[in-house]
Each structure stands twice: as C-alpha cells, then as structure tokens.
C-alpha positions as CSV (number, residue, x, y, z in Angstrom):
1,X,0.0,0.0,0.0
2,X,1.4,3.2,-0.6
3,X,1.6,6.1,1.3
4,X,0.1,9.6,0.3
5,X,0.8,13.0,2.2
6,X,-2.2,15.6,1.2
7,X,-1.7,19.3,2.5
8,X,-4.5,21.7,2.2
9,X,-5.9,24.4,4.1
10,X,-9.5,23.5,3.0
11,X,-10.7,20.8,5.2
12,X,-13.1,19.8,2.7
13,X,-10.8,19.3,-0.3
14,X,-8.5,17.3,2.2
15,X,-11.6,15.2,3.3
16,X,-12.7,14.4,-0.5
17,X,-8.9,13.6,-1.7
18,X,-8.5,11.6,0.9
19,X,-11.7,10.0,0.4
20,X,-11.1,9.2,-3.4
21,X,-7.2,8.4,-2.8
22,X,-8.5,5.5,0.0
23,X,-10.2,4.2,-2.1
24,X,-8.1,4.1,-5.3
25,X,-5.8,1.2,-2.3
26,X,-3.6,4.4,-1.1
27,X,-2.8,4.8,2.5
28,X,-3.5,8.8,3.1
29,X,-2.0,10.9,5.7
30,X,-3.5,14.8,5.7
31,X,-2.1,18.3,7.2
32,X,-2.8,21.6,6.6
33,X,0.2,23.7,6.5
34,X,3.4,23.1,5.7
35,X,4.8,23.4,9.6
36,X,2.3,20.2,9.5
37,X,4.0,18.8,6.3
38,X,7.5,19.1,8.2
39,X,6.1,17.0,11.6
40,X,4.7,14.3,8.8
41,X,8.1,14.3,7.0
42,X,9.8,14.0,10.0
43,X,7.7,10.8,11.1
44,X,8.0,9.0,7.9
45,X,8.6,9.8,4.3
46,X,5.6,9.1,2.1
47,X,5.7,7.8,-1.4
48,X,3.8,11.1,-3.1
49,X,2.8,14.5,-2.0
50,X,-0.2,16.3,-2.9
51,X,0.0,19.8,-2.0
52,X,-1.8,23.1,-2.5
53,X,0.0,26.5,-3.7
54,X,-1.5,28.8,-1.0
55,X,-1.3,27.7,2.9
56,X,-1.3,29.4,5.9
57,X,2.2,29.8,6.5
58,X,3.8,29.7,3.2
59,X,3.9,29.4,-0.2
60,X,3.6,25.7,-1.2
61,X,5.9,25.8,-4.7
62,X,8.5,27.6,-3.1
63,X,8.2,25.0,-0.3
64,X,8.3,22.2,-3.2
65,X,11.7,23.5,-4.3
66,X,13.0,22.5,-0.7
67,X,11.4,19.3,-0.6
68,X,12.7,18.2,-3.8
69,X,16.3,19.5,-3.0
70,X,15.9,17.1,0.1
71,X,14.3,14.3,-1.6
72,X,15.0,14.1,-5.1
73,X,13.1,11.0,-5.4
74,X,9.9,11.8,-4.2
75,X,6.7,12.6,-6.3
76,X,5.2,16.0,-5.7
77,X,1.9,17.1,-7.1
78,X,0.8,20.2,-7.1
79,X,-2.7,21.5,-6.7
80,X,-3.5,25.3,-7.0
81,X,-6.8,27.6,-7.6
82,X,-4.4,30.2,-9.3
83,X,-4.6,28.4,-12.8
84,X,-1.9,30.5,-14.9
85,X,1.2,29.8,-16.8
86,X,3.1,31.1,-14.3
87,X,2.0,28.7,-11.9
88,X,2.2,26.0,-13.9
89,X,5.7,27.1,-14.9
90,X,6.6,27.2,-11.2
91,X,5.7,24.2,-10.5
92,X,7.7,22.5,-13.5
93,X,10.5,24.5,-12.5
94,X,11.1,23.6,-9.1
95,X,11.1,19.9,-10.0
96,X,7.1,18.7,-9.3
97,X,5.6,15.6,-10.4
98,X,2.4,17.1,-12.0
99,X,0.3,20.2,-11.7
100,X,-3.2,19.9,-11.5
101,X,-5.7,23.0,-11.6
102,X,-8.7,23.6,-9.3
103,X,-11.4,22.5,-9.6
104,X,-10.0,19.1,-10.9
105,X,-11.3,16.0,-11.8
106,X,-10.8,13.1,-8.8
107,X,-10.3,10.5,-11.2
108,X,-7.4,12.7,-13.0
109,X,-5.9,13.6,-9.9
110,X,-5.8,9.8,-8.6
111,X,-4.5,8.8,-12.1
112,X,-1.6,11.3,-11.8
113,X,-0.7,9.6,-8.0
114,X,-0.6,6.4,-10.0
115,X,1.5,7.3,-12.6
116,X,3.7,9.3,-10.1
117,X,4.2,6.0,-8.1
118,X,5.1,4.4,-11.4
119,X,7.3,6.5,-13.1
120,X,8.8,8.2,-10.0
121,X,9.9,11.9,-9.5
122,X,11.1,14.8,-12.0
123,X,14.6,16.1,-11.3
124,X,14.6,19.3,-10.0
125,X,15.4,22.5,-12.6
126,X,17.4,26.2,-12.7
127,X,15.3,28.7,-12.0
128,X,14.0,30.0,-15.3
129,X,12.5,33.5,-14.5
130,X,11.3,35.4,-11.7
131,X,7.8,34.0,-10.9
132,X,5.9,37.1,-11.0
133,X,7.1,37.9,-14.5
134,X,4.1,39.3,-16.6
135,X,3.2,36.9,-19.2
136,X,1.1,37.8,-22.2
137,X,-1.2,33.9,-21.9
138,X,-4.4,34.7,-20.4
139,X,-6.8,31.9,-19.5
140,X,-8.3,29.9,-16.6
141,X,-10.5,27.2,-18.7
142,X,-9.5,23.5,-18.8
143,X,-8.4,24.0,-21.9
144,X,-5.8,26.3,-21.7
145,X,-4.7,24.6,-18.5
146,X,-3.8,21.7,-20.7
147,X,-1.8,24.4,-22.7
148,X,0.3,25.3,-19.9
149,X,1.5,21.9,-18.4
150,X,2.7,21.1,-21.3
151,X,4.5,24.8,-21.8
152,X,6.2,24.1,-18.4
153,X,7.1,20.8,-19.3
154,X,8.9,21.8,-22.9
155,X,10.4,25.2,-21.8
156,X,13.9,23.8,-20.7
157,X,14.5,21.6,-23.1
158,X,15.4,22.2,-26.2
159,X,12.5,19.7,-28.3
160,X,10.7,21.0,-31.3
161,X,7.5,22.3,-30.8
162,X,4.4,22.3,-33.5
163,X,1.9,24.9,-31.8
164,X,-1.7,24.0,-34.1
165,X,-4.7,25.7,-34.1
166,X,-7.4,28.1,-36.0
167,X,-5.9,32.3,-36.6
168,X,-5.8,34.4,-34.1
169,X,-5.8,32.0,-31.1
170,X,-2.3,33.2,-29.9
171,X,0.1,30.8,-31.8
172,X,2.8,33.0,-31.8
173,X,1.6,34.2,-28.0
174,X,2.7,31.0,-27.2
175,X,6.3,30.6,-29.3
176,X,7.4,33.6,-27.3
177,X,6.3,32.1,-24.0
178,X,8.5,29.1,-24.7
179,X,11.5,30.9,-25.6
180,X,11.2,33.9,-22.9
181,X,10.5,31.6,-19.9
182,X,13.4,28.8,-21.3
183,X,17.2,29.3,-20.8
184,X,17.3,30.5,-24.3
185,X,15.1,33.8,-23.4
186,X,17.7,36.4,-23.6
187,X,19.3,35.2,-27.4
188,X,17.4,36.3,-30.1
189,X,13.4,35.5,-31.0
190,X,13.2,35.5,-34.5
191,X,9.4,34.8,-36.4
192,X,9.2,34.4,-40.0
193,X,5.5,33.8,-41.8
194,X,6.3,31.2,-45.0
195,X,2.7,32.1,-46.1
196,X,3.8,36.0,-46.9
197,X,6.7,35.2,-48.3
198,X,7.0,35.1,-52.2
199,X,8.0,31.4,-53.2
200,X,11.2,32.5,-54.3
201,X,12.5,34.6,-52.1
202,X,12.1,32.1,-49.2
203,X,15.5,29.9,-49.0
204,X,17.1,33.6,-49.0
205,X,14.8,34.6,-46.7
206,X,15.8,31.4,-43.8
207,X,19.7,30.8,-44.8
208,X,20.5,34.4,-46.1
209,X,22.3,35.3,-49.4
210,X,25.6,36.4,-50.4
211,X,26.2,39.7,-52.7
212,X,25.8,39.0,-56.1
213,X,23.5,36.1,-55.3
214,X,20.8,37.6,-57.6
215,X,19.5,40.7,-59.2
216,X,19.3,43.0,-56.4
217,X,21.4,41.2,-53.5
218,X,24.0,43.9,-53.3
219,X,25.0,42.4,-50.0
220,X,25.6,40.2,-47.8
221,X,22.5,39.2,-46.0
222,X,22.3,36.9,-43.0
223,X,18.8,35.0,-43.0
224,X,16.9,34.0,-40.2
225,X,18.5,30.8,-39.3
226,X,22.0,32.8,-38.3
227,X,19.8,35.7,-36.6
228,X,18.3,33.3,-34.2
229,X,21.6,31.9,-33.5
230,X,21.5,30.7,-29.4
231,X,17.9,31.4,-29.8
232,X,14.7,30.3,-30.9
233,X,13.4,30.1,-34.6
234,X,9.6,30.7,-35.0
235,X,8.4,29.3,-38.5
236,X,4.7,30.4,-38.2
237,X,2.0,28.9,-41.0
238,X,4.8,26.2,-41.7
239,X,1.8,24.2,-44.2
240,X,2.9,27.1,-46.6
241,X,6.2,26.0,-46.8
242,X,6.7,25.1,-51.0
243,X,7.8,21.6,-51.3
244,X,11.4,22.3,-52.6
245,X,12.4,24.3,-49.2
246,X,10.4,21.6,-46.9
247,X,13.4,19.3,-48.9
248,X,16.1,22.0,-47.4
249,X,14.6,22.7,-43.8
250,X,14.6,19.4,-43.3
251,X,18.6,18.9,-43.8
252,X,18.6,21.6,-42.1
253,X,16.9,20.3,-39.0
254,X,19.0,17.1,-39.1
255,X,22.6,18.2,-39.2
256,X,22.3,22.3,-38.1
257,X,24.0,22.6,-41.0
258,X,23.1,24.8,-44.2
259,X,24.7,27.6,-47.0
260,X,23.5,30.5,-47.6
261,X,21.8,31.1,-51.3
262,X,25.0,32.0,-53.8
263,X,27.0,30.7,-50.7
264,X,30.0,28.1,-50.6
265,X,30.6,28.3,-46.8
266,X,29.0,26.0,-44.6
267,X,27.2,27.9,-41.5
268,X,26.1,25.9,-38.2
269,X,23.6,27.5,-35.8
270,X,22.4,26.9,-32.2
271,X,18.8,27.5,-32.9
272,X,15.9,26.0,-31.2
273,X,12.5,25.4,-33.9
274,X,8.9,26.3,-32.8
275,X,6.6,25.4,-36.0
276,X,2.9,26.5,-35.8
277,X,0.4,26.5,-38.5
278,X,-3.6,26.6,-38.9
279,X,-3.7,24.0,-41.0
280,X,-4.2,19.9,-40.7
281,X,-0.5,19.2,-41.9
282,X,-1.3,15.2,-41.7
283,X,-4.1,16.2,-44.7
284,X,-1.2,17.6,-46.2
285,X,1.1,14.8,-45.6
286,X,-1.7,12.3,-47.0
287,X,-1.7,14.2,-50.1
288,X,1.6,15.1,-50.9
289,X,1.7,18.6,-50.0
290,X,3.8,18.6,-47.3
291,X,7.1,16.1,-46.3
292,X,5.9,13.3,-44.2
293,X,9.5,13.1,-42.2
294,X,9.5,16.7,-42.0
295,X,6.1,16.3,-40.2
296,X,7.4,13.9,-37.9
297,X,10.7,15.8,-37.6
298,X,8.8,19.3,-36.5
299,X,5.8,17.4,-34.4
300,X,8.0,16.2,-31.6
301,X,5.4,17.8,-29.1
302,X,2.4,19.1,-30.3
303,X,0.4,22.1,-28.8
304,X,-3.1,22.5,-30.2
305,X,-4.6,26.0,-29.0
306,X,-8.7,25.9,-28.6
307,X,-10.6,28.2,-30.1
308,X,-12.1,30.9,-28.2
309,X,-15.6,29.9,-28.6
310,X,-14.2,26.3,-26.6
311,X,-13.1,28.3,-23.8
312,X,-16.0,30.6,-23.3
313,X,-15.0,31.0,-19.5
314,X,-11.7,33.0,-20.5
315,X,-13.6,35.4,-22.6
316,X,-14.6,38.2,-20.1
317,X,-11.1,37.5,-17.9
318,X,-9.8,38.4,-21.9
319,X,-12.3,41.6,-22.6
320,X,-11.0,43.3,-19.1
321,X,-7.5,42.3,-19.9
322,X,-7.8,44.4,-23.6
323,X,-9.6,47.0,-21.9
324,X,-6.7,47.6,-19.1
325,X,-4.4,47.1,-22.0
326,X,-5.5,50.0,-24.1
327,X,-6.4,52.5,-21.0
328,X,-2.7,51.6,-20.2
329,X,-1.9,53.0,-24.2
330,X,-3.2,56.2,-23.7
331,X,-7.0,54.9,-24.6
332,X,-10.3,55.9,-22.4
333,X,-10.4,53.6,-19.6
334,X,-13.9,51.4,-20.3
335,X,-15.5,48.6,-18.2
336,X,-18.1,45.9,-19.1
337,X,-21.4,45.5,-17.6
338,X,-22.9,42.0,-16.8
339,X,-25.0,42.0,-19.7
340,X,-22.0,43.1,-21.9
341,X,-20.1,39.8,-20.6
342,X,-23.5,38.5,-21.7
343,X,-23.1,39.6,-24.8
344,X,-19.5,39.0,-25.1
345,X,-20.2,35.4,-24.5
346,X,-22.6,34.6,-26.8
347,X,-21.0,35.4,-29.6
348,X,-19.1,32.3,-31.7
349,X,-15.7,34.6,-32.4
350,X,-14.7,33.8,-35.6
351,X,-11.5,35.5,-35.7
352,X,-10.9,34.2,-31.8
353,X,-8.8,35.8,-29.9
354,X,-7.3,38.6,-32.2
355,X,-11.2,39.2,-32.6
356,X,-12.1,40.1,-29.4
357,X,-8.8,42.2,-28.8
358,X,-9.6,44.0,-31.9
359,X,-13.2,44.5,-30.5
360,X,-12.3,46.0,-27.2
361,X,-9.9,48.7,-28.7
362,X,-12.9,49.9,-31.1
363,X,-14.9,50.0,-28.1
364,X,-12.0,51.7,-25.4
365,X,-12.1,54.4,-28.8
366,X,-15.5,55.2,-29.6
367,X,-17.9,54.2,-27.1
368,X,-19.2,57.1,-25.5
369,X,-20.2,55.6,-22.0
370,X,-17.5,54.6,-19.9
371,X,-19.8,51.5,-18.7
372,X,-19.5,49.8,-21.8
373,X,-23.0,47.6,-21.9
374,X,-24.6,44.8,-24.5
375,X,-26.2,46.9,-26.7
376,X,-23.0,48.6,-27.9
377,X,-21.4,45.5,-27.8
378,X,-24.0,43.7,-30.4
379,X,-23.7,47.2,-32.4
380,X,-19.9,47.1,-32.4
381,X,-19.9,43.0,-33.3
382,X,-22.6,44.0,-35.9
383,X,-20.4,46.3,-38.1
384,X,-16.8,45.0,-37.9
385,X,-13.6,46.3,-39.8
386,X,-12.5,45.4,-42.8
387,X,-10.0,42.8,-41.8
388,X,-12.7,41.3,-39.1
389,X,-15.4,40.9,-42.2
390,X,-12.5,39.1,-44.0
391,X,-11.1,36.8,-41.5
392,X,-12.3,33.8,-43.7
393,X,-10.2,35.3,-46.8
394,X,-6.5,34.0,-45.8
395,X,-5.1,37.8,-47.3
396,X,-1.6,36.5,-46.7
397,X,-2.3,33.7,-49.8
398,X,-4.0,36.5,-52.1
399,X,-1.2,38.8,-51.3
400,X,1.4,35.7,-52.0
401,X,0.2,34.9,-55.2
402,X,-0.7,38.2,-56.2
403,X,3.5,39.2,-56.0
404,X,4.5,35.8,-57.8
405,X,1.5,37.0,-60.8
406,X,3.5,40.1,-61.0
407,X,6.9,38.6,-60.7
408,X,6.5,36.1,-63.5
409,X,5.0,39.3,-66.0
410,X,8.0,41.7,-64.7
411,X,10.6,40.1,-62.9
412,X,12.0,43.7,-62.3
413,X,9.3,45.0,-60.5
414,X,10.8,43.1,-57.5
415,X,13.6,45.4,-57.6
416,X,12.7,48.9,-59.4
417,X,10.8,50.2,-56.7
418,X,7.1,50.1,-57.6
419,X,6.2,46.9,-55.9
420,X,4.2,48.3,-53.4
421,X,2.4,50.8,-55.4
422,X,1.4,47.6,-57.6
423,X,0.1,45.7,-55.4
424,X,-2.0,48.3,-53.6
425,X,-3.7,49.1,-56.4
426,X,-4.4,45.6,-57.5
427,X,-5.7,45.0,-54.0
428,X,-7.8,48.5,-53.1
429,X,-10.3,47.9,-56.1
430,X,-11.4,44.3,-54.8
431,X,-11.7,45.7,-51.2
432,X,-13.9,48.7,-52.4
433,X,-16.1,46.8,-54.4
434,X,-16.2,44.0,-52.0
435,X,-17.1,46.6,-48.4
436,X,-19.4,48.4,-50.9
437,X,-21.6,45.0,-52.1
438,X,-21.1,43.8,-48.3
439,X,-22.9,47.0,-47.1
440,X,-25.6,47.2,-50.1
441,X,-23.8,50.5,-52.3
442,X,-24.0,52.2,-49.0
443,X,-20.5,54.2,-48.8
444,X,-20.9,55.7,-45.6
445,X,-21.0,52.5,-44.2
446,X,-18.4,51.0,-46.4
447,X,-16.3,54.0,-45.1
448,X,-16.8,53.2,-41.8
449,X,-16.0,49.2,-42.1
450,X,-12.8,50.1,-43.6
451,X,-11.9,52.6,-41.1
452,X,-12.0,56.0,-43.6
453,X,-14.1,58.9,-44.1
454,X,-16.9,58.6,-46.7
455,X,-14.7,61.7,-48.3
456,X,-11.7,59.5,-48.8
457,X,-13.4,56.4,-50.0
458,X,-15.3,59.0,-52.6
459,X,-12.2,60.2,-54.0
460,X,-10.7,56.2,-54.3
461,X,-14.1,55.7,-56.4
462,X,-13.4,58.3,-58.9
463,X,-9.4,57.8,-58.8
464,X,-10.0,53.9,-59.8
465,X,-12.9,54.4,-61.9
466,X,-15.4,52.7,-59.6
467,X,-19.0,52.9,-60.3
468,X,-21.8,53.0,-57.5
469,X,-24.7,54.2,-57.0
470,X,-25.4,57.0,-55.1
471,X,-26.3,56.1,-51.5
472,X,-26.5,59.4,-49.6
473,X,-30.5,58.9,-49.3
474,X,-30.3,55.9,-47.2
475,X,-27.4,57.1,-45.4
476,X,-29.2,59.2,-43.1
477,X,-31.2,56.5,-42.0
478,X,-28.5,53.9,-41.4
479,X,-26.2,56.1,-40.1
C-alpha cells in the first residue's frame, strides 16, 4: 500500500482527496500547512505528496523546491486555484511531479498519483525567470490549463514544438512564452510567416544570401537561421512551406548545417524550432503537400490552442484584460457590464482571440459611455472592420500569389521600386467593391468598415474608376 501525504488548508478538499485516494488502495495521511507537512516528514517519508499553492504559513511551490532539494526521489503534485502559466511554470521549475488546476477531476488527480508512483519523481530544474514575471497567456479554462503543463514541461529543453490551431488564437503568443521563460530567453526571438513570403525569395529569406546572389542582393544578408543563432526560430503557418524548401529545412533540421543562397561556406547554428500552422499538416502529408519526415521531424510535441468559442469561461477574464491594455496605451479607460459579458459570450468569435482584442480597442475608442454595456457590444460586433469581415479570406495567400503573378510578368518589378504601389492598387479595387456590395452601395457605411471617411473612400471611387450608386438617401437613416 502506498503512502500519500495531502496538504491543504481547506478541510473539505482534504476530506474528499482523501476519500477518493483510500479508495483508489492508497494509504493517506492529511495536514494543513506546511509546519504540519514538516512533523509528517519527520515521522515517515511518504511515497507522493499532494499539496496546495496557498497555505497558511507559506507558499507551497516555493516550499516544493526545498522538498525536492531534500528528496530528489519523491513525487510531488501540485494543486492550485491560481490556474496560470506562471504557476504552472513554477511548479515545473522547481522539480514537481504534475500540476493539477482547481477545480479538478478526482479520477485525473488519482490517475496522476498512479502514474507518479510508477514513473517516479522529475529532477529538480534552474530557475528560469522570476515567478511574478508578466506573461502575455491569459486563460483559466480547462483547456488552456492543458496548454500550460505542457508549456512548463517543454520550456527547458530544447525539443521541437508544433503549436496548431485556428488564426488568431495566440500561436505566436505562445512561441514567445516558450522561448522567454526557457534558458534560451535572452538570445534572439526571431518569427518568420512562409505564407507571406514570395516562393522564391524564401531559402534567402531562412539561410541568407551572399552579394551577387541575384538581381538586387548587393549584400551580404544573413537569414533567419544565423539571426536566431542561441535562440529560438519561430516558423509560423509552416503548411505554406513550398515543397522544394520543406526538402532543405529538413537537412537543415537534421545536421544544423546549411549555406546560404550563392554561398559556398558552410554555416552551423544553435537554434531551437517552434513550428505553428492553422492548418491539418497530416491532410497535407496524405496528399503530398507537405514532407511526411518533416512532419514527424517538427511534431516532436504538439500544442493545439482551442478556439475561443471552446473556452467561453476566458472570454470576459480576456475583454477586461484588452480594456486595461489599451487604457494603459493612452486609450479611455472602459469597463463591461454583466450584460455586456452577456453579450460577449454569446458570440461564436470567428476571428478568436485577435477578434475580441480587436473589439475591445474599437470600443476603449469610440464608445461614448464609460460603462460599456450589451447593446453597444452587439452594435460594435454587428459592423466590424475590414480585416474582421475578411477573416475567412486568408489575405496572406492572395497577397502571396498576387506578388508571384506580378513577378513572373515583370521580374524587375521586384527590384525597381514600384512593388508596393502595384500591389495596392491591384488590391484597393477588390476591397472597395467588396465593403461596398457587403454593405448594399451604401458608402458611408463601407467608409466606416474600412476605417475612412466617406470623403476618402469617394475620392478612391473616382481615382480607380469605380462605379456606385449614389447612396446618400439611405445614409441618413443607417447612419
């Protein structure tokens, strides 16, 4: 039979754990403050502790750290109410078994004794960071929970991570956690996006070029892979990656070994590779899109980030967070009514997380009231920007293929200077006509979607020959 020490100030959760760990065959000894976890120590070493954060006389991780330095053997779960990364983090870092948020499941928390009597204790780790140290993850639900055990768990190591999950849930949000809290936080973050990168220009773009290299390289340039050098590499949308430089990563990957385009000098870098992409890259792999052993090679842990409509508990926690956020910019200071949380939470947020950010800003800026309540909200939700109305268009693929159109028709225009002007033209005229059909011919509210006066947008219309009907009669009346 083996032995279980619980500590926790709440007499109740010490009677039900108790309960459920007598049953599951474990003897179980209780106390309720680490003075009392000392005596039981003292009188006999148990095979697992169970122990909250906050006690009476102490703080329970920082009394894990001791613990562990004492007993390097010995399982130590950790229970706490304050479900964040950073206390998830602390408890990885000072060498605990498993950390288990509250309110948690009996059968998961009896599973975890289990496996802690079977697999034994986690060595103790460094320090990583100050435990207070603001972190931009926000979230209490199960679900994100999940997210940060395994963020603890990968952070001092050096495995490669494949972060998966819908745009605008925080993918890169959670890259930069990885790297910041990991020995590797104060070397270099680099992020490159494959998906708004011209085909061509992306082997220059990760391994650099030398001068000469092609038209317009009249330097040296060092790519991403040598500016992340010591650090971390963040390769976001990853299932954009054009088959001939999946072929090259991959080497890459194996021996840290690569050249740099119009290059005969072989460069090796220290780099550690965080992948994320929205996309279902074993679809890909099934149909020949994307390398099945550079799948394998990049998914060594995977972390799949909910949508926000799966973790509709996190939303208001979120909406306040936005709010403080921009008040702390230099933006009116707002706050939500109940019925705005109401609100908040009924709504499916396509655009997830970036949505709702987006959201509160427009409403920190233009609602009048500083009690912000539903009905603005549904009135905000109702007219959305631009980019919000487009968030199923993935702009990153129209502006890709749009620069590889004009590329293959003037291969100059890459270099001459009149790229941008280009491709703003060829882009405006679609979004004009698109905000205008969206809104019925109605340019004062096309205007407004796209975040311009009805003025501006007027003098687009007759600058790209645009024809619409005029709408001022029903502006009044929708205005």
């Amino acid at each position: 039979m083996s032995a279980v020490l619980v500590v926790d100030d709440d007499a109740a959760i010490r009677t039900v754990v108790a309960q459920a760990l007598r049953r599951a065959g474990h003897e179980v000894t209780v106390a309720d403050s680490l003075a009392q976890l000392e005596r039981a120590l003292a009188i006999a070493l148990p095979d697992v502790i169970v122990t909250d954060v906050i006690l009476p006389d102490g703080d329970g991780i920082d009394h894990v750290r001791n613990v562990a330095a004492r007993f390097p053997l010995l399982p130590i779960i950790v229970l706490s109410a304050q479900n964040t990364l950073t206390t998830a983090v602390r408890a990885a870092e000072v060498g605990a078994y498993e950390y288990l948020p509250k309110p948690f499941d009996l059968d998961v928390l009896t599973r975890a004794v289990t496996g802690a009597l079977a697999r034994g204790g986690m060595a103790s780790e460094d320090d990583l960071h100050d435990a207070d140290r603001a972190l931009p993850l926000i979230g209490r639900s199960a679900a994100m929970q999940d997210v940060y055990r395994i963020i603890a768990r990968v952070v001092s190591n050096d495995l490669t991570i494949l972060i998966s999950g819908e745009s605008g849930t925080g993918k890169e949000l959670v890259a930069r956690a990885i790297h910041d809290l990991g020995p590797r936080g104060a070397a270099p973050f680099v992020a490159i996006n494959m998906a708004a990168i011209p085909r061509e220009l992306i082997e220059a773009e990760l391994f650099g070029h030398e001068r000469g290299a092609f038209t317009g390289a009249a330097a040296r340039n060092a790519g991403r892979f040598e500016q992340a050098s010591g650090g971390t590499l963040f390769l976001d949308e990853i299932g954009d990656m054009p088959m001939e430089a999946q072929t090259r990563l991959l080497r890459v990957l194996q021996s840290g070994e690569f050249t740099s385009v119009g290059g005969a000098r072989t460069i090796r870098v220290d780099v550690r590779i965080v992948a994320a992409t929205n996309r279902d890259l074993a679809a890909q792999v099934a149909t020949g899109q994307f390398r099945e052993d550079l799948f394998y090679r990049l998914n060594v842990v995977p972390i799949v980030l909910p949508p926000l409509r799966e973790r509709r508990q996190d939303i208001a926690l979120l909406a306040r967070h936005f709010l403080d956020h921009a008040a702390a910019q230099g933006l009116p200071r707002r706050q939500l009514a109940s019925d705005a949380l109401t609100a908040l939470g009924a709504h499916d947020w396509p655009g997830n997380v970036r949505e709702l950010e987006n959201l509160m800003r427009r409403l920190a800026v233009l609602s009048r009231d500083e009690v912000i309540g539903a009905d603005a909200i549904r009135t905000m939700i109702g007219t959305p920007t631009a980019i919000d109305q487009a968030a199923d268009i993935d702009i990153a693929h129209a502006v890709r293929a749009l620069i590889e159109r004009i590329a293959r028709e003037n291969p100059a225009a890459l270099d001459d200077g009149t790229l941008y002007d280009r491709v703003i033209g060829e882009v405006e005229r679609p979004l004009i006509e698109t905000m205008l059909a969206r809104h019925g011919q109605n340019q004062l509210r096309a205007a407004r979607a796209m975040g311009i006066n009805r003025n501006t947008l007027r003098k687009r219309l007759d600058t790209l020959g645009i024809a619409v009907a005029d709408s001022r009669p029903n502006d009044a009346g929708r205005a």
